[in-house]
C-alpha positions, 0 to 999 in steps of 0.5 A: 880981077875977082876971078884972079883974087879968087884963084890967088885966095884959094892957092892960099888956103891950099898952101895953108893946108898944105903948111898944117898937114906937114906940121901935123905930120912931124908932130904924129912922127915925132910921137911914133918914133920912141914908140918905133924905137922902143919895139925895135929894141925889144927885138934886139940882142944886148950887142945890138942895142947900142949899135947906129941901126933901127932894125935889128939885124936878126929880131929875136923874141928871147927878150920876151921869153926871158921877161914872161919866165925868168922874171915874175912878170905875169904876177906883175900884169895880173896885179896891175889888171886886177888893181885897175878894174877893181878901181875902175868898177868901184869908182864909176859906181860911186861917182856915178851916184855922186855926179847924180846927187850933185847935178840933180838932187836939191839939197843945202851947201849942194854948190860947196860940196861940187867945189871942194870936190871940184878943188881937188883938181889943185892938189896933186898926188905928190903933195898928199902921198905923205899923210895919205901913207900915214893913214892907209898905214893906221888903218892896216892897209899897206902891202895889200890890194885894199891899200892899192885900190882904195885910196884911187878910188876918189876922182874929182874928175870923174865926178866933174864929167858925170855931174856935167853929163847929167846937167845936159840930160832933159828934166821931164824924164825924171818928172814922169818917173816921179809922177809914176811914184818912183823914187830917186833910187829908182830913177837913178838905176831905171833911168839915168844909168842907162842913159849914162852908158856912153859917158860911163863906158868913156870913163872906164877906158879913162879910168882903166888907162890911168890906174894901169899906168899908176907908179908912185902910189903903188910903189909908196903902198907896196915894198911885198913884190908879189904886189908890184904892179907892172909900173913898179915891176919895169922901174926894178928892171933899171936897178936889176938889167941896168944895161940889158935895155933889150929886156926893159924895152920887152917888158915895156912893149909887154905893157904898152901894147894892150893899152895902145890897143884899147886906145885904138879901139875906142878912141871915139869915146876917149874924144867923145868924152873930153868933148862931153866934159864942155857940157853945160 
């Protein structure tokens, strides 16, 4: 009899298993296929576009030739990479002191100024673009990589996940700093930023992936088009090539594919740090 439960018990999880493996599959394919789709129409002559096939016929790379000459998309993907890591860089600087000062250092309202950082995670862009336009234009920085990069500077949520990694890091490292006379500067830069190399590298993709994929701002920030970056660029391609999707779908692929490789790359740390973010 308990061998026959046994045996019953197992085909169960076997059949559970097997339930969720098929589930997780519709889910992964139904996440590649627009993927699939997008790169199969870059490929593809305008003709072909609307036609019920997935693989073109006679895959081309004009698409792609045209969008690289005719168009100044290059300009687009130096801005947008020069925009990205400025942000990327500056900010894990800063929020790399503010998570230490917050975490570490003993100081009054310490607790008041980590939640009203800590409430901006309520407040989208969308709500604040009006009066953040108005004061990026007082202060002369419109159509400018200043008024690009400065205003994405501040994230809450990079500040919340250093602070976080900073609370799990063991006291008595920073104790026998002091006891050997260093200050906090000193502690700060010999001791915390080098263990806060995981954590930092795991922002920067964070960082990096979401200011390459940055529209509203830039588009609010920038009418000059030798600043548009390549969100901005893409989304000009619908009022200019309307019907050419062959060629929106090329520049997209462009765009698209260093990121998903970066993805690919160091989607460990991309885990490890959402994982990191439950410290306490």
């Amino acid at each position: 009899m308990n061998n026959a439960t046994t045996l019953l018990s197992r085909r169960q999880l076997d059949l559970v298993r097997i339930v969720w493996m098929l589930v997780t599959l519709v889910l992964a394919l139904m996440t590649i296929f627009p993927l699939l789709w997008m790169l199969t129409i870059s490929f593809k002559s305008q003709a072909e576009v609307f036609q019920p096939t997935f693989w073109p016929k006679a895959p081309s790379l004009k698409n792609f030739v045209y969008v690289l000459t005719e168009v100044p998309f290059l300009r687009y993907l130096f801005n947008s990479f020069v925009v990205s890591a400025a942000v990327t860089i500056i900010a894990l600087w800063f929020h790399s002191m503010a998570g230490y000062a917050l975490a570490r250092l003993r100081f009054p309202g310490r607790e008041a100024i980590f939640l009203a950082i800590f409430s901006t995670f309520l407040v989208s862009l969308p709500v604040i673009i009006v009066p953040l336009f108005i004061v990026v234009r007082s202060m002369g920085m419109l159509n400018s990589y200043a008024g690009l990069i400065v205003p994405a500077i501040f994230n809450a949520f990079g500040i919340f996940l250093l602070r976080q990694y900073y609370l799990a890091l063991p006291r008595e490292l920073e104790e026998a700093a002091i006891v050997d006379g260093a200050s906090y500067w000193r502690i700060y830069w010999s001791v915390i930023l080098p263990l806060s190399r995981p954590i930092i590298a795991s922002l920067a993709i964070l960082f990096f992936l979401a200011n390459w994929n940055s529209f509203l701002w830039p588009l609010t920030a920038t009418s000059d088009q030798s600043l548009w970056v390549v969100q901005v660029g893409i989304a000009s391609f619908r009022s200019q090539y309307a019907s050419s999707w062959n060629y929106i779908m090329a520049a997209s692929t462009i765009v698209a594919a260093p990121m998903l490789l970066v993805f690919i790359v160091f989607q460990k740390q991309i885990m490890e740090s959402i994982k990191t973010s439950g410290l306490k």
